[in-house]
Backbone as JSON Lines, residues from 0, in Angstrom:
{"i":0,"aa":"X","n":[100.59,76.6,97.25],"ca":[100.25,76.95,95.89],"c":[101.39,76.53,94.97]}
{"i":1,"aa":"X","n":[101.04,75.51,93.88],"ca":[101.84,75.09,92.59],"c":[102.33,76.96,91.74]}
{"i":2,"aa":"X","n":[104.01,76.65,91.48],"ca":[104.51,77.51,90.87],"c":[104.16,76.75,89.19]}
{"i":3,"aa":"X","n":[103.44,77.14,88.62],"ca":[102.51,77.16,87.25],"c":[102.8,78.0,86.31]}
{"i":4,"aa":"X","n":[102.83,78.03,85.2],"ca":[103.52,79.07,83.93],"c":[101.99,80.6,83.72]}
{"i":5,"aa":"X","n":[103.17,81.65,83.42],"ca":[102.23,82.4,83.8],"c":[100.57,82.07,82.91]}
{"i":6,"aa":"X","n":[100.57,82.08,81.13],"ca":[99.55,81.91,80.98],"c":[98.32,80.81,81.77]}
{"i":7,"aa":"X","n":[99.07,79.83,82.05],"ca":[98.51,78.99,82.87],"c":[97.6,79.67,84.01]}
{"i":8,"aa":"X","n":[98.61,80.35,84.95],"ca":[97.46,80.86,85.91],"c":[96.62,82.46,85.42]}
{"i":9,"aa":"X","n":[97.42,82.92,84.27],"ca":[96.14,84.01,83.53],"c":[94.67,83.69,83.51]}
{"i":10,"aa":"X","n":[94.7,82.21,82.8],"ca":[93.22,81.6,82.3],"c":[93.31,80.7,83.99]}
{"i":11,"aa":"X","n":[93.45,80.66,84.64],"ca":[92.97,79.68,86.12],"c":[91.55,80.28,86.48]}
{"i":12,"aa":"X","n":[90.73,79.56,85.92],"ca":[88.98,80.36,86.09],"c":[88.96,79.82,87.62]}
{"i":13,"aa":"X","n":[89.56,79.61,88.63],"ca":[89.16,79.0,89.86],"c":[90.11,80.68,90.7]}
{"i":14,"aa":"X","n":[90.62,80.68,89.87],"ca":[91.76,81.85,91.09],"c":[92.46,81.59,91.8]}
{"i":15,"aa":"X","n":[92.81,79.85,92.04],"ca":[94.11,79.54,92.55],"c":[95.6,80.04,92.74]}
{"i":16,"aa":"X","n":[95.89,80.39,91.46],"ca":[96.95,81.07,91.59],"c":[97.0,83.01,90.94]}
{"i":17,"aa":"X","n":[98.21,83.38,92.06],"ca":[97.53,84.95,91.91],"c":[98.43,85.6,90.78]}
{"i":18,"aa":"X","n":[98.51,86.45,89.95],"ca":[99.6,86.76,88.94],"c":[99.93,88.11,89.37]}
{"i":19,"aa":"X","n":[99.32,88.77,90.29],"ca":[99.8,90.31,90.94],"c":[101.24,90.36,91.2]}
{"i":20,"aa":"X","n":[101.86,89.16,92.33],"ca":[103.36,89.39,92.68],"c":[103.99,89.5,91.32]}
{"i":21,"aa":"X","n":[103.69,88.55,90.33],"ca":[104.06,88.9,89.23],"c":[104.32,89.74,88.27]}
{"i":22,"aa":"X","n":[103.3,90.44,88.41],"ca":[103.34,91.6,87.28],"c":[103.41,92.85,87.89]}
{"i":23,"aa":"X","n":[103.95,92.81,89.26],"ca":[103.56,94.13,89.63],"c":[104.87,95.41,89.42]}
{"i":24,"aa":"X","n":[106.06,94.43,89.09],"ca":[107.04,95.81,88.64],"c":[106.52,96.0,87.77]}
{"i":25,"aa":"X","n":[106.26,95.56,86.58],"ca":[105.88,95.92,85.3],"c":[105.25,96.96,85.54]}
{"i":26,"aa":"X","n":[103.89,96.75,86.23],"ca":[102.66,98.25,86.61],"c":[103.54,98.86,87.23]}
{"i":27,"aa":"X","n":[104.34,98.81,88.32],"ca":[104.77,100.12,88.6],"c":[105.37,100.63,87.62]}
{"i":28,"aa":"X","n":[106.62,100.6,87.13],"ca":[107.31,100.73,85.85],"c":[106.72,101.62,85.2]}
{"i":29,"aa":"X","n":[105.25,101.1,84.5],"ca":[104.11,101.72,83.84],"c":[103.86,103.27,84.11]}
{"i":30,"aa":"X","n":[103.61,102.43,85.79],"ca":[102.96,103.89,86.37],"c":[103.86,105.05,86.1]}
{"i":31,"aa":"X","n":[104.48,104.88,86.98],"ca":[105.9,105.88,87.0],"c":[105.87,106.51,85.67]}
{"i":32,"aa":"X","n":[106.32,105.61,84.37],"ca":[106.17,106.18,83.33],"c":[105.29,107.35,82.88]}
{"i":33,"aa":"X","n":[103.88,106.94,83.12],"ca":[102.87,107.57,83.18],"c":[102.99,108.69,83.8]}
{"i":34,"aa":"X","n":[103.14,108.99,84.66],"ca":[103.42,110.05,85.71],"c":[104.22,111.09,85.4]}
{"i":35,"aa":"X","n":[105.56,110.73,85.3],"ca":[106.25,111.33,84.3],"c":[105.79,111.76,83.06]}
{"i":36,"aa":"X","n":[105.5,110.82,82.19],"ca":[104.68,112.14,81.06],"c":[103.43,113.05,81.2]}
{"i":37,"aa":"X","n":[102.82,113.0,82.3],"ca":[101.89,113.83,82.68],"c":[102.94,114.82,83.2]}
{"i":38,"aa":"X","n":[103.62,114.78,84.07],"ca":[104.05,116.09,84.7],"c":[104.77,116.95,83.28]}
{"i":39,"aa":"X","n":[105.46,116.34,82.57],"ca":[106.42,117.07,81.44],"c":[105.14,117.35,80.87]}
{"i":40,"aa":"X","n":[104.05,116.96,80.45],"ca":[102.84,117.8,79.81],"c":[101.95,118.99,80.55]}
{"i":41,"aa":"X","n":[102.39,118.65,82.06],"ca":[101.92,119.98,82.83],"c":[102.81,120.95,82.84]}
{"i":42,"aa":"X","n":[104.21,120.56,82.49],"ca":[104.92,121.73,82.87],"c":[105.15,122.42,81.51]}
{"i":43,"aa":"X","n":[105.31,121.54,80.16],"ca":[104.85,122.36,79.3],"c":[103.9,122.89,78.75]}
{"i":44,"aa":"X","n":[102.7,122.75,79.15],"ca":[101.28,123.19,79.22],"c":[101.39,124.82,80.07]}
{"i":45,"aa":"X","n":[101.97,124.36,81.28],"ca":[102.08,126.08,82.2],"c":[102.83,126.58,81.81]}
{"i":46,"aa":"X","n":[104.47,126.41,81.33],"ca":[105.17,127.05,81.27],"c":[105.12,127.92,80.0]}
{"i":47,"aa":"X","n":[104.56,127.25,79.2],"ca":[104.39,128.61,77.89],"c":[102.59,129.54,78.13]}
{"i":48,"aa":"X","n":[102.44,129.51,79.12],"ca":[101.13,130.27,79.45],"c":[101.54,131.64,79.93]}
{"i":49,"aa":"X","n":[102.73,132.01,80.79],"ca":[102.74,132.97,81.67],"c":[104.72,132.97,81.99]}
{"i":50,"aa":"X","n":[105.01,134.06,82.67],"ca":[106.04,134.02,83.04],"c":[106.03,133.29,84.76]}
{"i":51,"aa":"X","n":[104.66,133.33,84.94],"ca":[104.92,132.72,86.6],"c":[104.49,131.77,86.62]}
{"i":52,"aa":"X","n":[103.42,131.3,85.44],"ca":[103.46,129.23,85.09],"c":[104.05,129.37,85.1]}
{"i":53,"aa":"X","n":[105.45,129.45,84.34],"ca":[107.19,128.43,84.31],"c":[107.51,127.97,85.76]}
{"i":54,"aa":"X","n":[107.52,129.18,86.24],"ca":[108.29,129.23,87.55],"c":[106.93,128.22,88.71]}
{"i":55,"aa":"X","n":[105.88,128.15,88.67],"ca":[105.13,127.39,89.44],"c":[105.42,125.87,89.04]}
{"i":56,"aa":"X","n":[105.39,125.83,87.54],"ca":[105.57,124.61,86.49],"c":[106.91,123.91,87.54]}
{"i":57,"aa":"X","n":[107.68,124.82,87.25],"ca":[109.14,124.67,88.11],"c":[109.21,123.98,89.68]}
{"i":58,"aa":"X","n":[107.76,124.08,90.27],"ca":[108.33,123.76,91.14],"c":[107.07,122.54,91.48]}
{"i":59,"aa":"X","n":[105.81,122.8,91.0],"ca":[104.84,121.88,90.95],"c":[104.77,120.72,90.53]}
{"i":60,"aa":"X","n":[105.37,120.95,89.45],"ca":[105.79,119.47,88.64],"c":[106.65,118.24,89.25]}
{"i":61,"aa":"X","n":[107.87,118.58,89.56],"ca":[108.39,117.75,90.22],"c":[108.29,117.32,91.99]}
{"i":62,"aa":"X","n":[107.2,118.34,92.29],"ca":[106.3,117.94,93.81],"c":[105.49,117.34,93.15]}
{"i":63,"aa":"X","n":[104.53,117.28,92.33],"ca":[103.94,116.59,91.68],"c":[103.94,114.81,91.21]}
{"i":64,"aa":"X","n":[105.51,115.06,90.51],"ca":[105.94,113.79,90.76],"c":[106.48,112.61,91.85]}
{"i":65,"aa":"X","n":[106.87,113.22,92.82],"ca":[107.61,112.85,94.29],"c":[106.0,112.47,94.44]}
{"i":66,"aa":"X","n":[105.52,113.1,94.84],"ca":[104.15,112.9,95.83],"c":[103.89,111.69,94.8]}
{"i":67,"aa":"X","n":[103.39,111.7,93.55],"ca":[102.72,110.94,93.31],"c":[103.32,109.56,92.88]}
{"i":68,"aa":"X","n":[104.9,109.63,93.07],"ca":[105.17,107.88,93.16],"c":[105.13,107.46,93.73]}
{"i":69,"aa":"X","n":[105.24,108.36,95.78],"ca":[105.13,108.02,96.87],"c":[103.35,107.38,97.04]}
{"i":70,"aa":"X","n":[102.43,108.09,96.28],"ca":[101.4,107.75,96.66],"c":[100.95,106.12,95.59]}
{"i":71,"aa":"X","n":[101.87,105.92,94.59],"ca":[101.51,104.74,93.73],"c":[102.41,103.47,94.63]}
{"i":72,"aa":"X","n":[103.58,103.9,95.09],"ca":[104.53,102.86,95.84],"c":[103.69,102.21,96.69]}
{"i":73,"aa":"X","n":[102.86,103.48,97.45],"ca":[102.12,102.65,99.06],"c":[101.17,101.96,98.4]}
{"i":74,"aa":"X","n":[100.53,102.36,97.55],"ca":[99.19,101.67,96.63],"c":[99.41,100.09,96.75]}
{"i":75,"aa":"X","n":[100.75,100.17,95.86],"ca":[101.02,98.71,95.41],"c":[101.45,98.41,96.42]}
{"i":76,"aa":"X","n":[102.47,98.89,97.17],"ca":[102.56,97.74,98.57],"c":[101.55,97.32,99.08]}
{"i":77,"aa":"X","n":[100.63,98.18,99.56],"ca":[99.08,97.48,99.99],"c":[98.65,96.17,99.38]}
{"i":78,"aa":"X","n":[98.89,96.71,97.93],"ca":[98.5,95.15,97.35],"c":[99.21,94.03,97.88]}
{"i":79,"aa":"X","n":[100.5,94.32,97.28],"ca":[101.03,93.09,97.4],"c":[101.34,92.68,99.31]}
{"i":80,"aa":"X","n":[100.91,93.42,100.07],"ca":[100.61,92.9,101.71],"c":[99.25,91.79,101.24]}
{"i":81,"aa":"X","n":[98.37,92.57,100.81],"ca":[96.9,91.66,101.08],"c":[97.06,90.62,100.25]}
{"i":82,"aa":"X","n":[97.83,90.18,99.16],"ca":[98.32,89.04,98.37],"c":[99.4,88.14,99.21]}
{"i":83,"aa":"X","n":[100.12,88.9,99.76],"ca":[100.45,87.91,101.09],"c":[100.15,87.29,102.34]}
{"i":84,"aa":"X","n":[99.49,88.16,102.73],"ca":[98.62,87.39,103.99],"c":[97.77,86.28,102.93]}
{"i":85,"aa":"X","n":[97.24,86.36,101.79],"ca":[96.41,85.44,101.6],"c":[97.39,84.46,101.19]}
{"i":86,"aa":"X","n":[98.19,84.59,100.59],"ca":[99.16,83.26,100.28],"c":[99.8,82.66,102.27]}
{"i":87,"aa":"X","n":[99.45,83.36,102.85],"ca":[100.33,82.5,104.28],"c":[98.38,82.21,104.45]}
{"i":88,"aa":"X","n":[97.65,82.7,104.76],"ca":[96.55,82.45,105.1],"c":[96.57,80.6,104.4]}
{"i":89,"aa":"X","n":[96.46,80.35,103.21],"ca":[96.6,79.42,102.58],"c":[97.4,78.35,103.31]}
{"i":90,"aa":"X","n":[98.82,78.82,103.33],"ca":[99.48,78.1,104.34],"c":[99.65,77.09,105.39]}
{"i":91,"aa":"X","n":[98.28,78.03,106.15],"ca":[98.12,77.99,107.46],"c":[96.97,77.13,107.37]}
{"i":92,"aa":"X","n":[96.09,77.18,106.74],"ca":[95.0,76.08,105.92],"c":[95.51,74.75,105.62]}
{"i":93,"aa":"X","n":[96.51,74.82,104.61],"ca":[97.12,73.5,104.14],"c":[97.62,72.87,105.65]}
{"i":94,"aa":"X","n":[98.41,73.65,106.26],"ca":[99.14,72.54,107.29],"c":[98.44,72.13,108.21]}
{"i":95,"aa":"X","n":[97.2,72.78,108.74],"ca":[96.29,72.6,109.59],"c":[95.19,70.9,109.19]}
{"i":96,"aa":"X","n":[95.19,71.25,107.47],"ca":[94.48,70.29,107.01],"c":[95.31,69.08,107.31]}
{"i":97,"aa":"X","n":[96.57,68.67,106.57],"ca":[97.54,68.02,107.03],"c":[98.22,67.12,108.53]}
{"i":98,"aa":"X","n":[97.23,68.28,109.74],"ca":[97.89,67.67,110.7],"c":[96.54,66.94,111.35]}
{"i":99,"aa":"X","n":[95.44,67.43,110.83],"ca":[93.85,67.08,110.66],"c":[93.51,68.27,112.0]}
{"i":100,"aa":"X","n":[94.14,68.98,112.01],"ca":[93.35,69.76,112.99],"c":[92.15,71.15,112.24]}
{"i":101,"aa":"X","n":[91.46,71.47,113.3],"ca":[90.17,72.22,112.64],"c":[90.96,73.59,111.76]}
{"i":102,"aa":"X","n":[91.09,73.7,110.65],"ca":[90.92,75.37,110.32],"c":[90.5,76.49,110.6]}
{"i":103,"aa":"X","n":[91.28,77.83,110.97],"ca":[89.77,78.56,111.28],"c":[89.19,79.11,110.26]}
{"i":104,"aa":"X","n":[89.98,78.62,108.84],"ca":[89.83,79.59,107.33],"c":[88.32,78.77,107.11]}
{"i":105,"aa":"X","n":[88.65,77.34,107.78],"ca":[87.55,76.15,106.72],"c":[86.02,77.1,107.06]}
């Protein structure tokens, strides 16, 4: 696969090239972000409800957050595994074509 400028492979109506490895700190980044302001809106949401919201707020929130970057980290690794096998899959295509032997992708 040709290293191509990103808009270039944005508009690639064929799907040749993938822009995920690319952009994917950014989304995490995002996420995380995200996450974080949800929990500071849960914990100030509980904590002015009750004297034992605070203290749940206190401890939910930031289990809250752990769990849920752990569960966005594996997300995106998944991705970016199945974006790699398909870029070696490719690979393994090209050189096969190259040496003229059969593909098993063809």
């Amino acid at each position: 696969m040709s290293e191509s400028g990103f808009l270039a492979s944005l508009f690639d109506l064929s799907f040749s090239e993938f822009i995920a490895a690319r952009i994917i700190k950014v989304v995490y980044v995002l996420m995380i972000a995200t996450l974080g302001l949800l929990c500071l809106s849960l914990f100030a949401a509980s904590a002015f409800q009750s004297f034992s919201g605070f203290f749940g707020a206190l401890v939910g929130c930031p289990l809250l957050f752990v769990v849920g970057v752990i569960y966005i980290r594996v997300c995106i690794e998944l991705t970016i595994v199945i974006f790699r096998i398909a870029e070696n899959i490719q690979v393994i295509a090209d050189a096969a074509r190259n040496t003229g032997a059969r593909s098993p992708v063809e």
